[in-house]
ROTIKE-645588 format. One record per residue (C-alpha): y, z, x; residue in one letter. Coordinates in steps of 0.25 Angstrom, whole numbers, plus 5000, padded with zeros to 4 digits. Example, Ala and Ser with C-alpha at 12.3 -4.5 7.8 and 13.67 -1.06 7.14 Angstrom:
498250315049A/499650295055S/
***
This chain:
500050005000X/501249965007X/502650065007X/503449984995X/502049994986X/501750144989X/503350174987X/503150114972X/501950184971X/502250314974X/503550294965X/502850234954X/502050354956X/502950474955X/503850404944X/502450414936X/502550564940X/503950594936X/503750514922X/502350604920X/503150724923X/504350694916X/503350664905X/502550804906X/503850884910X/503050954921X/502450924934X/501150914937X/501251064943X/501851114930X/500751034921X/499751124929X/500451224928X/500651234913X/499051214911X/498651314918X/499551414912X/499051354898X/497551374903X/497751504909X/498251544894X/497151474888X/496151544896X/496651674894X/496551654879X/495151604878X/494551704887X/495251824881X/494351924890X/494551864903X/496151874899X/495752014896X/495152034910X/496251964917X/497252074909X/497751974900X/497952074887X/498351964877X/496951934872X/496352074875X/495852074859X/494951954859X/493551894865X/493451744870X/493151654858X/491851604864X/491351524852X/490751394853X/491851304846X/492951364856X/492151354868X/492251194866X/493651204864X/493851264879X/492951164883X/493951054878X/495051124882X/494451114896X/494450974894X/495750954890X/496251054902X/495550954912X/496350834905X/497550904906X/497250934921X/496850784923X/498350754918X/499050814929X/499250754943X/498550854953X/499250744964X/500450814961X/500250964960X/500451054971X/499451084980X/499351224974X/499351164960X/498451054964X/497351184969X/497551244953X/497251114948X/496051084955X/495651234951X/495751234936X/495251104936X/493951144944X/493751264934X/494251194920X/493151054924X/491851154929X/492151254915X/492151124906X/491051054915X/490251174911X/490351154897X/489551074897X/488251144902X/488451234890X/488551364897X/489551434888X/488351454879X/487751544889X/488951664885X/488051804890X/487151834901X/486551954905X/487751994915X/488851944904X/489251934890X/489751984878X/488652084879X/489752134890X/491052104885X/491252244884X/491652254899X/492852174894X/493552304891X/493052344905X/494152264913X/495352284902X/496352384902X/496752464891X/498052524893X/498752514877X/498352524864X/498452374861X/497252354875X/496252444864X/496652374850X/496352234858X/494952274863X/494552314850X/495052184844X/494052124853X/492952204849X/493352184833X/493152034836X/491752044845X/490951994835X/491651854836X/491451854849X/489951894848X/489651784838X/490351674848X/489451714858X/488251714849X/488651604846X/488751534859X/487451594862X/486651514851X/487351384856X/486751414869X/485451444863X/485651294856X/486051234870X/484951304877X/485951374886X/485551514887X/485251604899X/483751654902X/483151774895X/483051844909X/484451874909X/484351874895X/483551984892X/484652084897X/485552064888X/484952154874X/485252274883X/486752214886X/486952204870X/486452334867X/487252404875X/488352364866X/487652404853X/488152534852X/488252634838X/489352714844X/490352634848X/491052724858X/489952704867X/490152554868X/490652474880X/491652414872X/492352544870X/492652604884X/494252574882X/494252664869X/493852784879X/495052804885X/496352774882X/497652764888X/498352914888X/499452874880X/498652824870X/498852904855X/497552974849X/497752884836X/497652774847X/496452804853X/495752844841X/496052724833X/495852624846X/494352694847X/494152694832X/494352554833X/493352504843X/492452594840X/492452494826X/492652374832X/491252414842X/490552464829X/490952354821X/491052244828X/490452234841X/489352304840X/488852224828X/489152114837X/488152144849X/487152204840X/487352044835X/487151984849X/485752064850X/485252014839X/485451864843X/485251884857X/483851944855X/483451854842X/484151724847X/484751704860X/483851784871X/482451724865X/483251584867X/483651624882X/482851544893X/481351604899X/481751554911X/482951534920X/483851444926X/485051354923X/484151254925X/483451294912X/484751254905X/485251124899X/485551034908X/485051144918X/485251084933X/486551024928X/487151144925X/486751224936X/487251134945X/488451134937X/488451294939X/488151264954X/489351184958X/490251274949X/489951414955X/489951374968X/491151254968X/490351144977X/489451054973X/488251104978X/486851094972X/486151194967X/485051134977X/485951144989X/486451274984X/485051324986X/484851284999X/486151345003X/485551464998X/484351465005X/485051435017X/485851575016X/484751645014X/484051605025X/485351635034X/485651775026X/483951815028X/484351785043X/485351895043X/484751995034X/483451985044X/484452025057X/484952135047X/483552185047X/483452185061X/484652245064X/484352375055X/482952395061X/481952365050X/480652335052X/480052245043X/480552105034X/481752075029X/481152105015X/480652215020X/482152235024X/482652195008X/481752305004X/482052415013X/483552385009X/483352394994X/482352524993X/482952605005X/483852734999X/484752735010X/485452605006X/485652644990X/486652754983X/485852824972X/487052864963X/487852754958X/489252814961X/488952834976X/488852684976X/490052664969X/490852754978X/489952654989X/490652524984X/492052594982X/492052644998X/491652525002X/492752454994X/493752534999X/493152515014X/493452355011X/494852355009X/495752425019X/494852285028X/495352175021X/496552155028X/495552115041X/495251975033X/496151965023X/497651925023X/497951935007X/497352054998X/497352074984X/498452174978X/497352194968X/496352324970X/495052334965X/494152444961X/492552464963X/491652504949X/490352524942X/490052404935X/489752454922X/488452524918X/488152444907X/488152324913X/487852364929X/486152354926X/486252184924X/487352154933X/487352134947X/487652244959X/489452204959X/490352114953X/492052114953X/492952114942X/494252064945X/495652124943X/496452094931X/497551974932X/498652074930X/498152174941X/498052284930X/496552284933X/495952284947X/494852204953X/493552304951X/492352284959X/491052324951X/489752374958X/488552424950X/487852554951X/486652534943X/485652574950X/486252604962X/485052644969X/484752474968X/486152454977X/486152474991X/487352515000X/487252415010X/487652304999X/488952364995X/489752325007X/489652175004X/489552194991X/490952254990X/491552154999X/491152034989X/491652094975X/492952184980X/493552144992X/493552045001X/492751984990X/493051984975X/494152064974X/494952024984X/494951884981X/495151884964X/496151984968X/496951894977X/496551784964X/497051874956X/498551884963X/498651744967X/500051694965X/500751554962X/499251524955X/498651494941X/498051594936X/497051534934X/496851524949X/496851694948X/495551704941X/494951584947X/493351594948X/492651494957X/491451574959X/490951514974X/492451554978X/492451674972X/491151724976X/490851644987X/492351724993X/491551874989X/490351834996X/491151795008X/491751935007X/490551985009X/490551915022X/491851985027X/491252125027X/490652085041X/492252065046X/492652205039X/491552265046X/491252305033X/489652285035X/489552405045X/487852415046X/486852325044X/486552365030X/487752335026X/487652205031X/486452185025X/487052205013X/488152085016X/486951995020X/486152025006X/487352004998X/487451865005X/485851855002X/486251864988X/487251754986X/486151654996X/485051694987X/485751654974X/485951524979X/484551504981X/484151584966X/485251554959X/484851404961X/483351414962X/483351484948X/484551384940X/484051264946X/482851264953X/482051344942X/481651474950X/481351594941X/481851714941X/480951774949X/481151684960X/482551714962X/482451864961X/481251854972X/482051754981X/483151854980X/482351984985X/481851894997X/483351875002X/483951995000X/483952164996X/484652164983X/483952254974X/482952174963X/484052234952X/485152164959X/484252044963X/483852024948X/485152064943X/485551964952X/484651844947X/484751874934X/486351824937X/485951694943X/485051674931X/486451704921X/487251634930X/486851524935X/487651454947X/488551564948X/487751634959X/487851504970X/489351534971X/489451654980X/488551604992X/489251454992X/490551514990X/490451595003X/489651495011X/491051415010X/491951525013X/491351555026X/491151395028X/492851385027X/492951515036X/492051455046X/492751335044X/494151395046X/493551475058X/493251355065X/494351275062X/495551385066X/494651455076X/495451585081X/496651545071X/495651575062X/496151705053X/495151765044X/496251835034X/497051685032X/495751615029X/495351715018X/496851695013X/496551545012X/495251545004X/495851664996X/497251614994X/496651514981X/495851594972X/494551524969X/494451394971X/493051324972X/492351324984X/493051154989X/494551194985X/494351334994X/493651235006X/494951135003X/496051265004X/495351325017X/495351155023X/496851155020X/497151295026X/496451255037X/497151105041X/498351185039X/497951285049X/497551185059X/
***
């Protein structure tokens, strides 16, 4: 193209711009701007819980409308989003606006892509549900009278929210989408536990416990007359509801066997769930060889740990030793607490050592809740609430704490409260000059592949300071290797159970409770599991990568700035930010 005809061109070009703006009344960046303000809004109103969570009071009184007719209608909606997205010229958006783009596109085109497998019609599992939305209340905070009078609105209107999901959970029955009766079968005890003849003892009503000391007596008597009703009346008939169709209709529809694979277009959609979780475009074949391969390096270690210590004897003589011996396990549940809280507080003072930027936001460390803690798994993290009026909470579980050794709680602190979890959702969390849809973001392989790098760090902190702890690193590494090999092996390559529970004894220490609790997940969740171990593998590839690249220039607190500094993005746009850092560096 010669001068004159690229002058024209580009002419031509930007007068088409200027007429499309003047047309529009706004920029491209503007255009962005509005939408995801709008979608922002949007969300917030169709997921009244999550609003709830986040600290947004305005739709505290009401539960997501989850019934089938509306669920199309967000599916549309998704569609029409991606029009409007298609509508606005990325070319000339700011870079920064050119990173939300590709963001919100990447999450609206998998959630409508999803659609399509008909997963929605799976609403409960074993680990969540509306069997559980009493832990709703559990993250709220009741502060005025008007914070009561909304969460009994939303127990006067259960039973609408009970027969959507009833409802949704016959369509599944029709589709042939439903999970397997192994996971299944826990759920009666779940539902009973909410079918209670007095209703002061129900989990719905711990915020009518206690009130606020400024509260009247005519208040506090009224607002507790009130639930006590509404639970009576209302939600309890509605559980007692779900029973009876869970035991006459759905669980006798549930699969005898396992395995996303089992499902409708069964490979398709693992795979789909493959590429999801972990952001690449992996195979679940390739995935499984990955796996193995990281077993077979972990093993390596795990067998010099053996050494190390003296014992005599095979590593699985080793994995036994470590799961039966007394002196690695608490026999009161709040010794193990107080465990996890020392060794919390122990964290943070050394974070400044590898990190440049910290979270204003504190955390604390709790029980998970009894009623929930036998099914679940050995920790999980809750972040903080948008407004900063809740702090991040780090929850481990003392269910039989006799089952959870000592040597596991270094690494598993560092993954779900700092440097892992916490301190990353927090910095999400306090991002500035953002969407906020950019603060909440959840690209699982980033944000668990960044814990279980955390993990990682505790060798840097000095933080794994005998063998046994380190131990304890290596079998949480184990973990997240071995579910790429059974979380694969079961979805897509038709292992039993069985398999995966006995491949998972051979590879690591984890109590059987923890290791059945564990694949009894992967059965539920199926792709989920693959995030963690890709996600870290490419951290460390970029860390090498920068290493080799800047060689002694190379500042341990700046890199983590830059694959922090984002939020989570899928694994490709993190590999792209650390590339730019990195030509801009040399």
């Amino acid at each position: 193209m010669d001068c004159l005809t690229h002058r024209c061109y580009c002419l031509g070009f930007l007068f088409v711009m200027l007429m499309a703006v003047a047309a529009s009344g706004q920029t491209p960046g503007e255009q962005l701007t509005k939408l995801f303000d709008e979608e922002w809004e949007y969300t917030l109103r169709e997921a009244p819980t999550f609003a709830s969570h986040l600290g947004d009071k305005r739709y505290n009184d009401r539960w997501p409308d989850v019934s089938l007719s509306t669920m199309l209608r967000r599916h549309a909606h998704q569609l029409e989003v991606l029009q409007t997205l298609s509508k606005i010229d990325e070319a000339a958006l700011s870079p920064a606006d050119k990173l939300n783009y590709r963001l919100f596109r990447r999450q609206i085109e998998v959630d409508a892509a999803e659609f399509a497998f008909n997963w929605h019609l799976v609403p409960l599992d074993h680990r969540s549900g509306i069997q559980d939305e009493s832990s709703v209340g559990d993250s709220l905070a009741f502060t005025t009278v008007k914070d009561y009078e909304d969460w009994i609105a939303r127990l006067r209107s259960f039973p609408t929210y009970m027969d959507q999901t009833i409802a949704i959970m016959r369509a599944g029955i029709a589709a042939k989408m439903v999970q397997p009766q192994i996971v299944m079968n826990r759920l009666p005890t779940q539902i009973r536990r909410q079918i209670v003849e007095d209703p002061a003892t129900s989990l719905y009503y711990k915020p009518f416990k206690s009130f606020p000391p400024e509260f009247t007596t005519a208040d506090r008597e009224r607002l507790q007359r009130e639930a006590q009703a509404a639970i009576r009346e209302q939600l309890v008939p509605s559980y007692r509801k779900l029973l009876g169709f869970f035991e006459r209709e759905y669980f006798p529809a549930c699969l005898p066997e396992i395995g996303a694979s089992r499902l409708p277009k069964g490979q398709e959609f693992y795979a789909f769930l493959a590429r999801k979780h972990t952001t690449t475009y992996l195979t679940p074949a390739q995935i499984h060889e990955i796996g193995l391969s990281e077993v077979k390096r972990i093993r390596a270690a795990m067998e010099g740990i053996k050494e190390r210590v003296g014992f005599q004897g095979t590593l699985a003589e080793f994995f036994e030793h470590l799961r039966t011996a007394p002196e690695f396990r608490y026999t009161d549940a709040n010794d193990l607490l107080t465990a996890y809280q020392a060794f919390s507080k122990r964290v943070d003072p050394l974070l400044p050592k590898l990190f440049r930027k910290l979270p204003r936001i504190p955390y604390g460390v709790e029980a998970i809740p009894e009623h929930m803690a036998p099914d679940t798994t050995t920790a999980y993290y809750r972040p903080p609430a948008a407004d900063g009026t809740r702090a991040g909470t780090y929850f481990v579980n003392l269910y039989k704490p006799e089952k959870r050794p000592k040597y596991e709680i270094a690494a598993l602190s560092l993954h779900e409260a700092v440097p892992g979890h916490h301190l990353q959702i927090a910095l999400a969390t306090e991002l500035e000059h953002v969407p906020e849809f950019r603060k909440h973001g959840h690209f699982t392989a980033y944000v668990e592949g960044w814990a279980l790098y955390a993990e990682s760090l505790g060798d840097e902190l000095h933080l794994y300071d005998d063998p046994y702890s380190k131990m304890g690193q290596l079998t949480y590494e184990m973990w997240r290797a071995v579910r790429l090999v059974v979380d694969t092996g079961m979805h897509s390559m038709e292992w039993p159970r069985e398999k995966g529970i006995q491949f998972f004894k051979d590879n690591a220490p984890k109590d059987e409770l923890d290791i059945t609790n564990e694949i009894d997940r992967y059965i539920a969740w199926p792709g989920q599991a693959l995030a963690y171990k890709i996600g870290e593998l490419k951290i460390k590839e970029l860390r090498a990568r920068a290493k080799a690249k800047l060689a002694d220039k190379f500042d341990i607190r700046e890199f983590h700035d830059v694959v922090l500094q984002n939020g989570a993005v899928p694994l490709d746009i993190l590999e792209r930010i650390v590339d730019d850092w990195l030509a801009q560096k040399k």
